[in-house]
Backbone as CSV, one residue per row, in Angstrom:
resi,resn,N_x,N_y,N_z,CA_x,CA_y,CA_z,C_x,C_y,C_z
1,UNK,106.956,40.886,30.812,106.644,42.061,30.002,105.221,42.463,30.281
2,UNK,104.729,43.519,30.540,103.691,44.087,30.635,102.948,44.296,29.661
3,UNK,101.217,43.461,29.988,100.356,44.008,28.465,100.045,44.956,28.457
4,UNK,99.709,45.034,27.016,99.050,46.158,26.219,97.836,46.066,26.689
5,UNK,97.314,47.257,27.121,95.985,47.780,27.705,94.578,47.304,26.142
6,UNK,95.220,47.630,24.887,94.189,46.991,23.446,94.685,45.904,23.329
7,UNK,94.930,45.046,23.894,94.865,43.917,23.822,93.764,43.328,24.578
8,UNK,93.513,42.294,23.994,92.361,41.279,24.631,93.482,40.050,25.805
9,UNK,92.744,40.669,27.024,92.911,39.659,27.950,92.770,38.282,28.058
10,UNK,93.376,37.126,27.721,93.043,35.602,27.808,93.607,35.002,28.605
11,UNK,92.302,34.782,29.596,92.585,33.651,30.778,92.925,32.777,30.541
12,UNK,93.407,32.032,31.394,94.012,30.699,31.574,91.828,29.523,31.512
13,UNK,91.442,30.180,32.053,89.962,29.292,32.324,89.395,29.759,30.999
14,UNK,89.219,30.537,30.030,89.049,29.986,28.868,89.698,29.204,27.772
15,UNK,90.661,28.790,28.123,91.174,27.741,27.354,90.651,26.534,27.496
16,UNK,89.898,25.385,26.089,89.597,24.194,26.497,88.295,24.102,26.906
17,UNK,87.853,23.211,27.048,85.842,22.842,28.364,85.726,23.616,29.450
18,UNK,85.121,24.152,29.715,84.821,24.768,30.887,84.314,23.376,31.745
19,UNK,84.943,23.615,32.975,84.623,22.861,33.696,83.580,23.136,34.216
20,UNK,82.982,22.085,34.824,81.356,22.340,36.159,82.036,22.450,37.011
21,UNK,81.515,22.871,38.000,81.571,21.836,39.072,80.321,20.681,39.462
22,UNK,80.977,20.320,40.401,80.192,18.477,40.793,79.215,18.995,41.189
23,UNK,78.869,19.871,42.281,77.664,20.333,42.637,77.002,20.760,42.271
24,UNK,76.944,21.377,40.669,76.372,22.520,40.308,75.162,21.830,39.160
25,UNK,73.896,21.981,38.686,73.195,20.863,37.668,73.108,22.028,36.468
26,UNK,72.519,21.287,35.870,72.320,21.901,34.454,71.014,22.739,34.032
27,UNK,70.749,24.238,34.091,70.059,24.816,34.282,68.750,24.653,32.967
28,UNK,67.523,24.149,33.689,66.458,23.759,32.831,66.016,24.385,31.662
29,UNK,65.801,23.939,31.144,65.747,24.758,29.022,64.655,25.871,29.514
30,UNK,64.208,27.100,28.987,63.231,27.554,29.525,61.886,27.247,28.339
31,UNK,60.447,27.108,29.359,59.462,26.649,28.235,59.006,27.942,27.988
32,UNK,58.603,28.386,27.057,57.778,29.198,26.298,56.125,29.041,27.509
33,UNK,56.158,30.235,27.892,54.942,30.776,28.576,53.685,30.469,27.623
34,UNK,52.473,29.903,28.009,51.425,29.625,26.836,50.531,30.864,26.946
35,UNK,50.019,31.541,25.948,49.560,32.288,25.481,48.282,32.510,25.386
36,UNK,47.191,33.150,25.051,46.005,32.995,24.477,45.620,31.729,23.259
37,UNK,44.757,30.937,23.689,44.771,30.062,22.538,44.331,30.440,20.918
38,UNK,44.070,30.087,20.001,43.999,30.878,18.653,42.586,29.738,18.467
39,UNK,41.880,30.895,18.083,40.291,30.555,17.842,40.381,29.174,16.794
40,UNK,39.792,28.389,17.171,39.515,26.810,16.200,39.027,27.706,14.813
41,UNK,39.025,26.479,13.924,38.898,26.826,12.818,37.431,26.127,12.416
42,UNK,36.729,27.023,11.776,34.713,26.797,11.587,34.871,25.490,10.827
43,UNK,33.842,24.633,11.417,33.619,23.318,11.131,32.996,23.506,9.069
44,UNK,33.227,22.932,8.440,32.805,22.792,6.666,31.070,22.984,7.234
45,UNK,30.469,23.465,6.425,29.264,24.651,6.559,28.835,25.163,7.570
46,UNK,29.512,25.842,8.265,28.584,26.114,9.646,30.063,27.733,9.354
47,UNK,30.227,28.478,8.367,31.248,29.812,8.445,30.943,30.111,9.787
48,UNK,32.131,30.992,10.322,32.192,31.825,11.450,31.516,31.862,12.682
49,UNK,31.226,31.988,13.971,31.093,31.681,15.228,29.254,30.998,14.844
50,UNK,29.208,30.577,15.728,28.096,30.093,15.914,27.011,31.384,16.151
51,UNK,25.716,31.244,15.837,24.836,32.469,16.385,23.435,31.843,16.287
52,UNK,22.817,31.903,17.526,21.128,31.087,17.753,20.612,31.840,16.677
53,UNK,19.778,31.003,15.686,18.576,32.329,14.856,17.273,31.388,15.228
54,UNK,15.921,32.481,15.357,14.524,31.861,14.883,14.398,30.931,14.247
55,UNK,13.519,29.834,15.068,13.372,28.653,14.121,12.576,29.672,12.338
56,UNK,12.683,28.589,11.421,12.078,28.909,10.268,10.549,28.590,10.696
57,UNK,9.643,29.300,10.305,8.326,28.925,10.343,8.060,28.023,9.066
58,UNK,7.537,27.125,9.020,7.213,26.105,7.864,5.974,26.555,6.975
59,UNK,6.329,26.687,6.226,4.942,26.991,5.061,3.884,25.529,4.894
60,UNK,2.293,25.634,5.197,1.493,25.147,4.812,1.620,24.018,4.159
61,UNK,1.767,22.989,4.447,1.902,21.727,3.408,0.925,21.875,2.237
62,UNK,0.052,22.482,2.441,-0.939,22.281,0.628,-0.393,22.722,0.179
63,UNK,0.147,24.537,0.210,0.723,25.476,-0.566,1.905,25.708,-0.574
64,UNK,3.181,24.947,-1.054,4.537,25.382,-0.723,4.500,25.987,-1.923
65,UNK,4.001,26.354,-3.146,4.784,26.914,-4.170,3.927,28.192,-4.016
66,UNK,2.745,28.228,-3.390,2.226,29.684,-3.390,3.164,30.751,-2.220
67,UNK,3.410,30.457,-1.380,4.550,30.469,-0.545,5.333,31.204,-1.437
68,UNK,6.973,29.857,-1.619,7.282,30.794,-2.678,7.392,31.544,-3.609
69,UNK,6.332,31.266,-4.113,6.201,32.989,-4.899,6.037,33.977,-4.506
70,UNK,5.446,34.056,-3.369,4.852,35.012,-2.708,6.245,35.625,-2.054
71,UNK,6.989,35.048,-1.372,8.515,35.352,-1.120,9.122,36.311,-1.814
72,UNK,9.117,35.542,-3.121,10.412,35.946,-4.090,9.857,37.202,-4.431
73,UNK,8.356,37.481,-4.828,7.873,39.149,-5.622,7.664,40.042,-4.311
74,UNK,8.097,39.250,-3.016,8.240,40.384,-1.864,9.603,41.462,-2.519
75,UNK,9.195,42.890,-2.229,10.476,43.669,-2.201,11.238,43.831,-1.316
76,UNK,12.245,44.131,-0.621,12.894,44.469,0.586,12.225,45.627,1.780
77,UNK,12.007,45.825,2.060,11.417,47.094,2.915,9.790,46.679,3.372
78,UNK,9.274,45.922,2.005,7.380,46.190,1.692,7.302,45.265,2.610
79,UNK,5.993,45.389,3.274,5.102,44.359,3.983,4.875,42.866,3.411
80,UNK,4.778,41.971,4.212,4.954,40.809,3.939,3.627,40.450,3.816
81,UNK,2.596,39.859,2.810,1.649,39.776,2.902,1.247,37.815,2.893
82,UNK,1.001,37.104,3.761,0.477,35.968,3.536,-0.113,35.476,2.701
83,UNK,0.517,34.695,2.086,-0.434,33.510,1.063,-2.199,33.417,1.370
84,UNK,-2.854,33.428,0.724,-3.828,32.695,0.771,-3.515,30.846,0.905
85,UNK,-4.331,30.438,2.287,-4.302,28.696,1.909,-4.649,28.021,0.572
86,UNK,-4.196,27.381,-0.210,-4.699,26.655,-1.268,-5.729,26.157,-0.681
87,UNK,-6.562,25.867,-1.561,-8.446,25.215,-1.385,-8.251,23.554,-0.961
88,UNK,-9.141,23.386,0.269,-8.684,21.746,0.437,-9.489,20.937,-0.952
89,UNK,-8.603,19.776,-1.207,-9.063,19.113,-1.850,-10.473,18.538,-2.444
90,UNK,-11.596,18.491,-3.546,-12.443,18.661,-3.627,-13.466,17.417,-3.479
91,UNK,-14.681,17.672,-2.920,-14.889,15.919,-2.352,-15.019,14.876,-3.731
92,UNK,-14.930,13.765,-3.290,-14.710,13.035,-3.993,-16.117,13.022,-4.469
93,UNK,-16.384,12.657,-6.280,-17.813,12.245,-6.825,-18.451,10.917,-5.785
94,UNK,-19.891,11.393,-5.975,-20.430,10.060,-5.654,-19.896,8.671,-6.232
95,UNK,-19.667,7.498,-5.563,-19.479,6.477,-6.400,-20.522,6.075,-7.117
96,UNK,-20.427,5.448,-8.066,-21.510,5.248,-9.629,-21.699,3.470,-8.834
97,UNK,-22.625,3.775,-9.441,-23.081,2.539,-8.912,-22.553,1.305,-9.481
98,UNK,-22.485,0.175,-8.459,-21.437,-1.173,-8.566,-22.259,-1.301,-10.407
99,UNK,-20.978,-1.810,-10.834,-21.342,-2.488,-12.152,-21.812,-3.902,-12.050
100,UNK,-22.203,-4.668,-13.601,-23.002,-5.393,-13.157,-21.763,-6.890,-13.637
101,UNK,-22.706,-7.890,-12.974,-21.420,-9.285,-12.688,-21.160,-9.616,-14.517
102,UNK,-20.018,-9.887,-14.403,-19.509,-10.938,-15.488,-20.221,-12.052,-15.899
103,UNK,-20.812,-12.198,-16.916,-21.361,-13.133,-17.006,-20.375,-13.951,-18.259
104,UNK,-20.698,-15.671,-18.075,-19.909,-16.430,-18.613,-20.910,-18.080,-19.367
105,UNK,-20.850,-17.995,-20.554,-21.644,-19.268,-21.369,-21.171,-20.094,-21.157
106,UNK,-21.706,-21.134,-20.646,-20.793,-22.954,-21.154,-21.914,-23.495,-21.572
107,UNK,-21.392,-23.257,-23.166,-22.694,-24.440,-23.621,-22.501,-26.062,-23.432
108,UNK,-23.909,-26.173,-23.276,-23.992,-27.707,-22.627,-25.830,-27.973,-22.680
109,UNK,-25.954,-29.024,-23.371,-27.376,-29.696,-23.470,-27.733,-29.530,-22.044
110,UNK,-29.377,-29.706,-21.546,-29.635,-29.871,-21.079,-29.576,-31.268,-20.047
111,UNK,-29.358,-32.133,-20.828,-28.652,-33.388,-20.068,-27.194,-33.203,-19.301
112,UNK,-26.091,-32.384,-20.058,-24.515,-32.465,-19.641,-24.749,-31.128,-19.031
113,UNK,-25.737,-30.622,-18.417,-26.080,-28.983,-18.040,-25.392,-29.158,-16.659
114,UNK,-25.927,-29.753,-15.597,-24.876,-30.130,-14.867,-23.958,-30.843,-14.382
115,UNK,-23.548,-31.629,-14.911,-22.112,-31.550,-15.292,-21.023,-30.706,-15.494
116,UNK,-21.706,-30.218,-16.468,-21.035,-28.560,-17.146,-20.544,-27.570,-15.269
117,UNK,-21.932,-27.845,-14.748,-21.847,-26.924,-13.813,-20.601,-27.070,-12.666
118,UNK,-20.508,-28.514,-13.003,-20.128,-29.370,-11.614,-18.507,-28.855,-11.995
119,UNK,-17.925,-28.928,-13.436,-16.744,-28.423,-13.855,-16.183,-27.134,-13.282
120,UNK,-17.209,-26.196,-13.727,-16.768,-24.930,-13.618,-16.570,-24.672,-12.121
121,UNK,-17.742,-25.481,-10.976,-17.411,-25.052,-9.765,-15.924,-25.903,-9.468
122,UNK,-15.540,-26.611,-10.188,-13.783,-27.544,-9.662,-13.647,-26.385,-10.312
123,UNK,-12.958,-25.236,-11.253,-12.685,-24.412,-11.781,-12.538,-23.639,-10.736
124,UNK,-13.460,-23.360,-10.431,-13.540,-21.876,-9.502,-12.731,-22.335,-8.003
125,UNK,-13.376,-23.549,-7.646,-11.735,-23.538,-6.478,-10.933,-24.030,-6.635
126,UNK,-10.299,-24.493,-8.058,-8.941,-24.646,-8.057,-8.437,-22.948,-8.776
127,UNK,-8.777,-22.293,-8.946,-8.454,-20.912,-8.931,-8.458,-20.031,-7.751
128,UNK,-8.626,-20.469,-6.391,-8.611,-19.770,-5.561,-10.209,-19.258,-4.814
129,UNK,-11.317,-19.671,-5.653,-12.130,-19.261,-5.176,-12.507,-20.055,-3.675
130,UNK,-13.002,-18.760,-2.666,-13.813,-19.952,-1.473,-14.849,-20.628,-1.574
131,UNK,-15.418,-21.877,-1.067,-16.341,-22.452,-1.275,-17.350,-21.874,-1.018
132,UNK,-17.559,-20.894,-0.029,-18.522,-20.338,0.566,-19.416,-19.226,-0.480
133,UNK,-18.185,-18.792,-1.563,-18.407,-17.863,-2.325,-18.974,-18.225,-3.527
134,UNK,-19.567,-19.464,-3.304,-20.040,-20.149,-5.038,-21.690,-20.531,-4.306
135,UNK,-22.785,-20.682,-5.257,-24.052,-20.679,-5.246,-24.415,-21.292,-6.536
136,UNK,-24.811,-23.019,-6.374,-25.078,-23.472,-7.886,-26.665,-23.364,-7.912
137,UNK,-26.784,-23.520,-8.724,-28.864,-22.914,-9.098,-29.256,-23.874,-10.213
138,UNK,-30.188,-24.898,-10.025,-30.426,-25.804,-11.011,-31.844,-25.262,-11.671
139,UNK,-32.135,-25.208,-12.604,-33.388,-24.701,-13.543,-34.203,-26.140,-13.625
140,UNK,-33.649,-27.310,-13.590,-34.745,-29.022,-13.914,-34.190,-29.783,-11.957
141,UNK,-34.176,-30.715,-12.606,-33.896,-31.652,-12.060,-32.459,-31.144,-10.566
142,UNK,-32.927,-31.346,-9.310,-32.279,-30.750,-8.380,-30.572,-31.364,-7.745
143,UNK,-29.834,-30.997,-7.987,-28.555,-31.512,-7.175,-28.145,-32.419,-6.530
144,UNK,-27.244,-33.866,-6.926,-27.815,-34.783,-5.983,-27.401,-34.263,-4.173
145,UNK,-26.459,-33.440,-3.813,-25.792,-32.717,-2.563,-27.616,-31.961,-2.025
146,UNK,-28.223,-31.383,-2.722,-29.493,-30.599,-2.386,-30.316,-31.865,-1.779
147,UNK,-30.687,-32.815,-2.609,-31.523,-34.111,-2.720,-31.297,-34.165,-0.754
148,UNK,-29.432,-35.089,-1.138,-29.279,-35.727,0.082,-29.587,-34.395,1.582
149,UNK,-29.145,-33.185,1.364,-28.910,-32.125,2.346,-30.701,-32.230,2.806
150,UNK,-31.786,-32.321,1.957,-33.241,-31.756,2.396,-33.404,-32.774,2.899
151,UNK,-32.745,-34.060,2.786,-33.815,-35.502,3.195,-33.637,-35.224,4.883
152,UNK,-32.751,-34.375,5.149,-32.980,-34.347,6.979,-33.855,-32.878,7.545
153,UNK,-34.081,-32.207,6.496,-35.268,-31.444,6.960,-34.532,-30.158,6.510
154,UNK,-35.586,-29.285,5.870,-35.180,-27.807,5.703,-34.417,-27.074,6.210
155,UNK,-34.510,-27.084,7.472,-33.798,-25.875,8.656,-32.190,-26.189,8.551
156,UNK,-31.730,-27.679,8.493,-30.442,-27.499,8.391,-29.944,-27.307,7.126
157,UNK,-30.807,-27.830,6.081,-30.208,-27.511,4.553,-30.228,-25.811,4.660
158,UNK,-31.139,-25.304,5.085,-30.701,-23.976,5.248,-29.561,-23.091,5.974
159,UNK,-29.850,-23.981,7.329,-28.320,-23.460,8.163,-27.509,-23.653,7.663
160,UNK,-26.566,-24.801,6.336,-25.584,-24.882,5.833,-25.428,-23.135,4.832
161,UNK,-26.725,-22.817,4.523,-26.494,-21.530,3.581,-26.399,-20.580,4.269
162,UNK,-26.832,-20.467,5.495,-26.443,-19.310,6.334,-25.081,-19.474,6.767
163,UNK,-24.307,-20.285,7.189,-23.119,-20.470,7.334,-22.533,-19.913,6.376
164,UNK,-22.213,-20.218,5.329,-21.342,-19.826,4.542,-20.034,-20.214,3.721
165,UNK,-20.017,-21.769,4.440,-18.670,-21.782,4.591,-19.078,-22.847,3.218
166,UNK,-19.368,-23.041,2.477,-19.408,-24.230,1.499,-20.095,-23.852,0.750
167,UNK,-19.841,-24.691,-0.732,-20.924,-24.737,-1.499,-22.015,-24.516,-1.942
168,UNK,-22.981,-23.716,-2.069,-24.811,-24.611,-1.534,-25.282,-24.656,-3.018
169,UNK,-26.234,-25.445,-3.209,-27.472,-26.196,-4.172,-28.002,-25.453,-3.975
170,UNK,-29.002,-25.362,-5.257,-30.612,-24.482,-4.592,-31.011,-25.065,-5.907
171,UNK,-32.421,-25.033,-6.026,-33.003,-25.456,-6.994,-33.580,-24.319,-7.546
172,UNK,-34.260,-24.076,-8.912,-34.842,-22.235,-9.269,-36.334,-22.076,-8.006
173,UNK,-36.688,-23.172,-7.874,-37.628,-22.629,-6.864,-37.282,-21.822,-5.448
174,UNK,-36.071,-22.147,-4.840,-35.473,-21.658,-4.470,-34.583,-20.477,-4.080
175,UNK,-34.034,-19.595,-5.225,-33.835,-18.578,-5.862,-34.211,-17.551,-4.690
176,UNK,-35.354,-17.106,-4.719,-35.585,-15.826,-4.010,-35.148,-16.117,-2.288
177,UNK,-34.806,-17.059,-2.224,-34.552,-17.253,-0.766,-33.255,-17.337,-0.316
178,UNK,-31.995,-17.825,-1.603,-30.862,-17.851,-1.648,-30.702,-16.317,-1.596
179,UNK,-29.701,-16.309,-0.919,-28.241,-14.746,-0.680,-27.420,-14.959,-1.903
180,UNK,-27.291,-13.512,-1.626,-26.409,-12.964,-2.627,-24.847,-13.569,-2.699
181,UNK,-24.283,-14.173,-3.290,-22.534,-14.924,-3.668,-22.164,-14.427,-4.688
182,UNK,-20.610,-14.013,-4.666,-19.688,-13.441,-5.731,-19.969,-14.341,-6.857
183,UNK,-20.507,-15.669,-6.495,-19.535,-16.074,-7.811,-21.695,-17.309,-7.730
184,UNK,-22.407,-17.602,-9.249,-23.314,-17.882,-9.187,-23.563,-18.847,-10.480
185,UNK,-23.727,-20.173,-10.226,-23.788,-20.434,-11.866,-24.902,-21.557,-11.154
186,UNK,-25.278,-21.567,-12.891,-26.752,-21.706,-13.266,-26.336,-22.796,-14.385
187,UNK,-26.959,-24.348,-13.887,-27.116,-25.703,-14.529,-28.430,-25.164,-15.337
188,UNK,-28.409,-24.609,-16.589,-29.948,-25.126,-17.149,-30.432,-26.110,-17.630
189,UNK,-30.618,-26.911,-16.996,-30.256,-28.759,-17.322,-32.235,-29.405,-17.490
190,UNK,-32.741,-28.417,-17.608,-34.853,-29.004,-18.034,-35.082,-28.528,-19.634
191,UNK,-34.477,-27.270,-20.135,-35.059,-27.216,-21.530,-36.192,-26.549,-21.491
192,UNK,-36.431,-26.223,-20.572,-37.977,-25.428,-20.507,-37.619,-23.557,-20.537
193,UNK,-37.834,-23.007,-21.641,-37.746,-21.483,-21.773,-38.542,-20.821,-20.720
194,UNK,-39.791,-21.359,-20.159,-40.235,-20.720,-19.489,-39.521,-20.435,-17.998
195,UNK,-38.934,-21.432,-17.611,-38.463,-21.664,-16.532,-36.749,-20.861,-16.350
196,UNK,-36.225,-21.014,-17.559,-35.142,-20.586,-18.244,-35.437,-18.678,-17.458
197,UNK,-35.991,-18.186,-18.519,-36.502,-17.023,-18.534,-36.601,-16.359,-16.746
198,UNK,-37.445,-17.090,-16.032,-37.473,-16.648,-14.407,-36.300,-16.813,-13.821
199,UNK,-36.049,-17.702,-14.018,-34.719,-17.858,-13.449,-33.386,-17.297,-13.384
200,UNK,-32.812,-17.457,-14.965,-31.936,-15.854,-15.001,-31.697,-15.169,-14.685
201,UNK,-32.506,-14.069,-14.685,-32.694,-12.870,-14.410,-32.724,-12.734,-12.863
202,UNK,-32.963,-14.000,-11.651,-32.738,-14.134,-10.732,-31.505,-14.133,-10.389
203,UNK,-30.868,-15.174,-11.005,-29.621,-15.593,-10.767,-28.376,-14.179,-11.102
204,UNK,-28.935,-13.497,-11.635,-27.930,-12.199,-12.295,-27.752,-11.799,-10.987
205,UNK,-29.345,-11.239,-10.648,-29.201,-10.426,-9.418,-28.665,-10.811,-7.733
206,UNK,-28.450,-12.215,-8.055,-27.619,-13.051,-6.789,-26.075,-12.874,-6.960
207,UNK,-25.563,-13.125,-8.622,-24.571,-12.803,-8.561,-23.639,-11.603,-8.263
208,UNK,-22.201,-11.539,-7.499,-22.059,-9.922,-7.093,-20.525,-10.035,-8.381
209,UNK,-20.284,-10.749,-8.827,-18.969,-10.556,-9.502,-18.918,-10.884,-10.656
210,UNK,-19.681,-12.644,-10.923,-19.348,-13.755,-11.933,-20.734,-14.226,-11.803
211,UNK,-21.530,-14.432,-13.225,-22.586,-15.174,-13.629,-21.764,-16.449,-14.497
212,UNK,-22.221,-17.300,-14.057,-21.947,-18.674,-15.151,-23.061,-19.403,-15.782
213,UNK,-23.305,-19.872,-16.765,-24.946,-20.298,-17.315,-24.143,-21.701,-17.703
214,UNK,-24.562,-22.182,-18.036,-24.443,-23.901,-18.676,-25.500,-24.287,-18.758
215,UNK,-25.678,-24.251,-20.163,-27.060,-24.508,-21.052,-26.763,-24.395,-22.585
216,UNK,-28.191,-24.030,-23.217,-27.783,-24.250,-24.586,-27.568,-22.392,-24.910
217,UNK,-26.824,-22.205,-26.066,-26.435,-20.574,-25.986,-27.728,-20.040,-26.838
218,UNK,-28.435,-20.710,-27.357,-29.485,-20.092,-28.029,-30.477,-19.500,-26.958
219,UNK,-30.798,-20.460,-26.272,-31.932,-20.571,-24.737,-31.348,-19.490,-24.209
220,UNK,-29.736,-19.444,-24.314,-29.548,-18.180,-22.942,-29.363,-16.940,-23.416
221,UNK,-29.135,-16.965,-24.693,-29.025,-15.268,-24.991,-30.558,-14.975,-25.321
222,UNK,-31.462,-16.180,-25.884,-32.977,-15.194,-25.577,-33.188,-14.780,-24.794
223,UNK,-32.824,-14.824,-23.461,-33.200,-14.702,-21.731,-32.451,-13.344,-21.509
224,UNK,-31.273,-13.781,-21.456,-30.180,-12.600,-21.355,-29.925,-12.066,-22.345
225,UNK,-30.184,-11.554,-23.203,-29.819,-11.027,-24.383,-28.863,-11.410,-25.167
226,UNK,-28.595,-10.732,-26.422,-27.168,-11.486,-27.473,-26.079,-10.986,-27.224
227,UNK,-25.756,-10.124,-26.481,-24.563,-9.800,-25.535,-23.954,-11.004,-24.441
228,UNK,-24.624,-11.844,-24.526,-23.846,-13.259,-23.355,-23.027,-13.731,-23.915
């Protein structure tokens, strides 16, 4: 019977799998052509493309707040007018002159006068003081360390005081010839006011930090006044 022309034609080869053939492969997926790439996305504070600007000029380390003010009451358009520099710092006052040493009582008779003395210098270097930095000063009877140091002749009892490094004795006759030490105490171990009196007032001016007296406190505040 002959078809109908509106009819749909059905082959025999669409029925079922289409076959391959053996020779024939399997035609490759197609890739998507790549495109213009799409601009990265701006790194967290740095918005929109990058752009070189002028370094900032740094404002004056004395004056940063004259600076900004001067900024902020600028208007838009007006001339920019520079700060005045803040004023350098103003010189320092003269220093006042060194104050005067500490002075310190140990009462003690004229007999236990040094003794007294001999204490306070274990005092002073078991507190840290250097030996070099102490100067004992006897007002009577002289040191037995002085005694033994002169019996080999002046020049080295002296070179031990130019050194520095120890102790030294001196007797009040002595006094004007001894250097100046931080730290200065005074055996008044004779009882004699007169001697008392010269002496002192020596010994103040040797001391640069610490006066020490060991004597009687009546004897020494006549000398030094009632402030000791």
């Amino acid at each position: 019977m002959p078809l109908i022309p509106e009819e749909p034609q059905i082959h025999e080869s669409a029925q079922g799998p289409r076959a391959t053939p053996a020779n024939s492969r399997t035609a490759p997926t197609p890739r998507p052509v790549p495109g213009p790439r799409p601009a990265a996305p701006p790194r967290p504070g740095r918005p929109g493309p990058f752009r070189p600007t002028a370094p900032a000029q740094r404002a004056p380390h004395d004056a940063p707040a004259a600076v900004a003010a001067t900024a902020s009451a600028v208007k838009p358009g007006a001339p920019v007018v520079p700060a005045a520099p803040a004023p350098s710092n103003p010189p320092a006052p003269a220093s006042a002159a060194s104050a005067s040493p500490q002075i310190q009582l140990v009462p003690a008779s004229a007999e236990g006068a040094l003794d007294a003395a001999e204490e306070a210098v274990d005092l002073l270097l078991e507190s840290g003081r250097a030996p070099g930095e102490v100067l004992v000063i006897t007002t009577g009877e002289p040191h037995p360390w002085a005694v033994h140091e002169l019996s080999f002749g002046e020049a080295p009892y002296w070179a031990q005081h130019d050194a520095g490094d120890d102790v030294f004795y001196a007797d009040a006759a002595a006094v004007n010839r001894a250097a100046s030490r931080p730290v200065v105490v005074v055996a008044v171990n004779d009882g004699s006011d007169a001697t008392a009196a010269t002496t002192l007032p020596l010994a103040l001016g040797r001391a640069g930090a610490l006066l020490i007296v060991c004597g009687d406190p009546q004897q020494i505040n006549s000398v030094l006044g009632a402030g000791v």
